[in-house]
C-alpha positions in Angstrom: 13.3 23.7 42.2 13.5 22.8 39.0 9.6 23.0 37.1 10.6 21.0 33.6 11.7 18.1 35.7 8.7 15.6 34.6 9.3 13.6 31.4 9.1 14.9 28.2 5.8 13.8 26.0 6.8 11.0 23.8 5.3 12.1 20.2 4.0 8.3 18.3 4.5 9.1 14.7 4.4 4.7 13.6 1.1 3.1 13.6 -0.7 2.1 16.5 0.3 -1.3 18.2 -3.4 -2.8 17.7 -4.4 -1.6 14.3 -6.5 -4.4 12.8 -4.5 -6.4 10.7 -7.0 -8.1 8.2 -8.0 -4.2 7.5 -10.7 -3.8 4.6 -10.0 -2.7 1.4 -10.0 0.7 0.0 -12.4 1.1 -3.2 -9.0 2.4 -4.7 -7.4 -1.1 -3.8 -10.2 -3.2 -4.4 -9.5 -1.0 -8.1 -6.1 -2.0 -8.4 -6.9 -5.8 -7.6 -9.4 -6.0 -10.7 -7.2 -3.6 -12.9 -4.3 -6.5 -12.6 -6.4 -9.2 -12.7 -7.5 -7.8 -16.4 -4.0 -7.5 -17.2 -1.3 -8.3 -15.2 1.3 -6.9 -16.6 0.2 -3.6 -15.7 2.7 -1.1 -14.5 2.8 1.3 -12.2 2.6 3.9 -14.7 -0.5 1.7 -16.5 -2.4 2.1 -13.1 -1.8 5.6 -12.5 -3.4 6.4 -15.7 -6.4 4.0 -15.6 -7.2 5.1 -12.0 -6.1 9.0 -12.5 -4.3 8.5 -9.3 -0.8 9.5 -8.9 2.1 7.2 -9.4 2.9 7.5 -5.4 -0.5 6.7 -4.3 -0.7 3.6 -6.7 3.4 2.3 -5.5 1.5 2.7 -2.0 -1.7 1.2 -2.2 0.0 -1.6 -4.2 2.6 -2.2 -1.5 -0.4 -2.5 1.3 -2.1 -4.9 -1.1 1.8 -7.4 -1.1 2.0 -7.0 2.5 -1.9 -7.9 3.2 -0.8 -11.3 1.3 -3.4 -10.1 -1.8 -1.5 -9.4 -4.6 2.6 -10.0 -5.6 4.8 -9.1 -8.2 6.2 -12.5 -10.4 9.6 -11.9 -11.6 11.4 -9.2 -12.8 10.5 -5.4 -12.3 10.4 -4.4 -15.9 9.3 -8.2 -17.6 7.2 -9.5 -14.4 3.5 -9.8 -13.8 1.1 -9.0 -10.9 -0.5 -12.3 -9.3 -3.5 -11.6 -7.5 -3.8 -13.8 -4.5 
């Protein structure tokens, strides 16, 4: 009889299927929103300074803040602006 017969556990390692979507805001990202409202053609780099955060963190909480629909980037990567929405 063979005792490792039952299934394997399944390890989840993506976020969970009912995670609130309207999720509130970090301080950090609430940061961010009034750092490029100030001047919006802040770069990553910018940020990361003003906020002593690292550059990671800010490409991150930045990339939450376009996919939550409350901030986007306005043209080019190097000449754009951030548009706080």
């Amino acid at each position: 009889m063979n005792t490792l017969s039952s299934p394997a556990a399944t390890v989840h390692r993506n976020a969970p299927v009912n995670a609130p979507i309207n999720a509130p805001l970090s301080s950090l990202q609430v940061q961010l929103l009034k750092l490029v409202q100030s001047d919006p053609s802040a770069s990553y780099d910018q940020l990361s300074s003003l906020t002593q955060k690292d550059r990671t963190t800010i490409m991150r909480n930045m990339a939450k803040l376009k996919a939550a629909g409350r901030a986007q980037r306005v043209g080019a990567k190097k000449s754009g602006h951030w548009q706080v929405t």
